[in-house]
C-alpha beads as a LAMMPS data file, in Angstrom:
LAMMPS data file: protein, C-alpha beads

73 atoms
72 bonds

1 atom types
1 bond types

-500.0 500.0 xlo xhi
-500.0 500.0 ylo yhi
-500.0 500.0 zlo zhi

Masses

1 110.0

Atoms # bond

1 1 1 152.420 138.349 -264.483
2 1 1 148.896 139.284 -262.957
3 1 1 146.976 142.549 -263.176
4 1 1 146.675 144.434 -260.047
5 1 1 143.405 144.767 -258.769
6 1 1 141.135 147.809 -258.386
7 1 1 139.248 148.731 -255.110
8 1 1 138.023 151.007 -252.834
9 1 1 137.889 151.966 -249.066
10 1 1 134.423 151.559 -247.759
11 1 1 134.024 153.128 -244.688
12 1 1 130.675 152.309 -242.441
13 1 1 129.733 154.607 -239.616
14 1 1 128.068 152.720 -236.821
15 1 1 126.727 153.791 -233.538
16 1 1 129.469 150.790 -231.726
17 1 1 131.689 150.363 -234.285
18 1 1 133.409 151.622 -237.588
19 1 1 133.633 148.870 -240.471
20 1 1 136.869 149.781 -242.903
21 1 1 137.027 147.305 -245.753
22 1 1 139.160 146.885 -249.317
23 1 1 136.170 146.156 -251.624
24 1 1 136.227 144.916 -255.602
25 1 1 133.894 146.568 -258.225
26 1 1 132.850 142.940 -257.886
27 1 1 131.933 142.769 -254.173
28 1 1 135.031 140.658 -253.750
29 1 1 136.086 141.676 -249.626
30 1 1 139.705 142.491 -250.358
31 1 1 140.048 143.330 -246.013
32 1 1 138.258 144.374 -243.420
33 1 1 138.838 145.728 -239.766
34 1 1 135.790 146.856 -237.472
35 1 1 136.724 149.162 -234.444
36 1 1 134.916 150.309 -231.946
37 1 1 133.299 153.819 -231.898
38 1 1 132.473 153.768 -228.246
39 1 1 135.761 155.489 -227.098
40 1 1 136.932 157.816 -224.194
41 1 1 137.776 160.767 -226.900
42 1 1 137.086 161.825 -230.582
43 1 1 141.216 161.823 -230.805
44 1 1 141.134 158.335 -229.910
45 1 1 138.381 157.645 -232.351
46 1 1 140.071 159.099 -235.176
47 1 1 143.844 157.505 -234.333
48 1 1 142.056 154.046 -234.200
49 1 1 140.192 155.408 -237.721
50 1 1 143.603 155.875 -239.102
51 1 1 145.245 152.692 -238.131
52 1 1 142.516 150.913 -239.741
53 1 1 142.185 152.332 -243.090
54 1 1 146.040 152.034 -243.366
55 1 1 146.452 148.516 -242.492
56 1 1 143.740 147.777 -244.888
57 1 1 144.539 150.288 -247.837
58 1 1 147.995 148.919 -247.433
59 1 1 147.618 145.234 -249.827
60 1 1 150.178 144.278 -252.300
61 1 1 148.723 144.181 -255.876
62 1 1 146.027 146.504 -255.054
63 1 1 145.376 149.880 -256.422
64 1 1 143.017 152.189 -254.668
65 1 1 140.477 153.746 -256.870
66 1 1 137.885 155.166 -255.000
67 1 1 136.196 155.619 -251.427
68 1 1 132.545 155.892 -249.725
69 1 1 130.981 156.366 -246.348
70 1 1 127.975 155.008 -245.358
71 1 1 126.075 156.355 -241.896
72 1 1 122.813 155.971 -240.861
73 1 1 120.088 158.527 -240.033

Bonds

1 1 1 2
2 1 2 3
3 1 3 4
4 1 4 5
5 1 5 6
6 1 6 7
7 1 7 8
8 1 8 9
9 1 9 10
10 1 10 11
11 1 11 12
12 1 12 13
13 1 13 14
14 1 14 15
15 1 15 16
16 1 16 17
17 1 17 18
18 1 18 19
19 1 19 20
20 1 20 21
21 1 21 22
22 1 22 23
23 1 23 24
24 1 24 25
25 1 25 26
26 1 26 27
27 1 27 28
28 1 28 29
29 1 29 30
30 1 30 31
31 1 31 32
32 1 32 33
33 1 33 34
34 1 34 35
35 1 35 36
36 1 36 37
37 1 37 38
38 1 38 39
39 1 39 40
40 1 40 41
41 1 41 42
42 1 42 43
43 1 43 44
44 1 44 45
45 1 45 46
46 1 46 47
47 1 47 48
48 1 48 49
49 1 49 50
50 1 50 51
51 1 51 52
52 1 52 53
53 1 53 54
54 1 54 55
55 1 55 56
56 1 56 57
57 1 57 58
58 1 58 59
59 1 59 60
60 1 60 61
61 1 61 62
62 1 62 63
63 1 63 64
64 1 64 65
65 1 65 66
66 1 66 67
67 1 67 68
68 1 68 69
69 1 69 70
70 1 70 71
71 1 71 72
72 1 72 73
């Protein structure tokens, strides 16, 4: 029987897109789903934010530990 495995949501703001990922303490890129952040509306923005972070928090085997944000300026 195997372990699960620990990760986190990275989140990395953009100015054209928003990168989502499943990351390992080790580096190890569990997922990953870039969307664009050149949208008509911040409600579209944050629906397409949501869809992304669950279809990649959402892995069998994997337990979420943690999350960041990274933005520049």
């Amino acid at each position: 029987m195997s372990e699960d495995k620990s990760a986190s949501l990275a989140i990395d703001v953009g100015a054209t897109k928003i990168a989502v990922g499943l990351v390992t303490r080790e580096g190890e890129v569990l997922a990953r789903q870039d969307i664009s952040s050149k949208v008509a509306t911040a409600e579209l923005l944050n629906s397409s934010l949501v869809e992304a972070i669950s279809d990649v928090c959402h892995r069998p085997g994997v337990t979420l530990v943690g999350a960041g944000i990274g933005s520049a300026g």
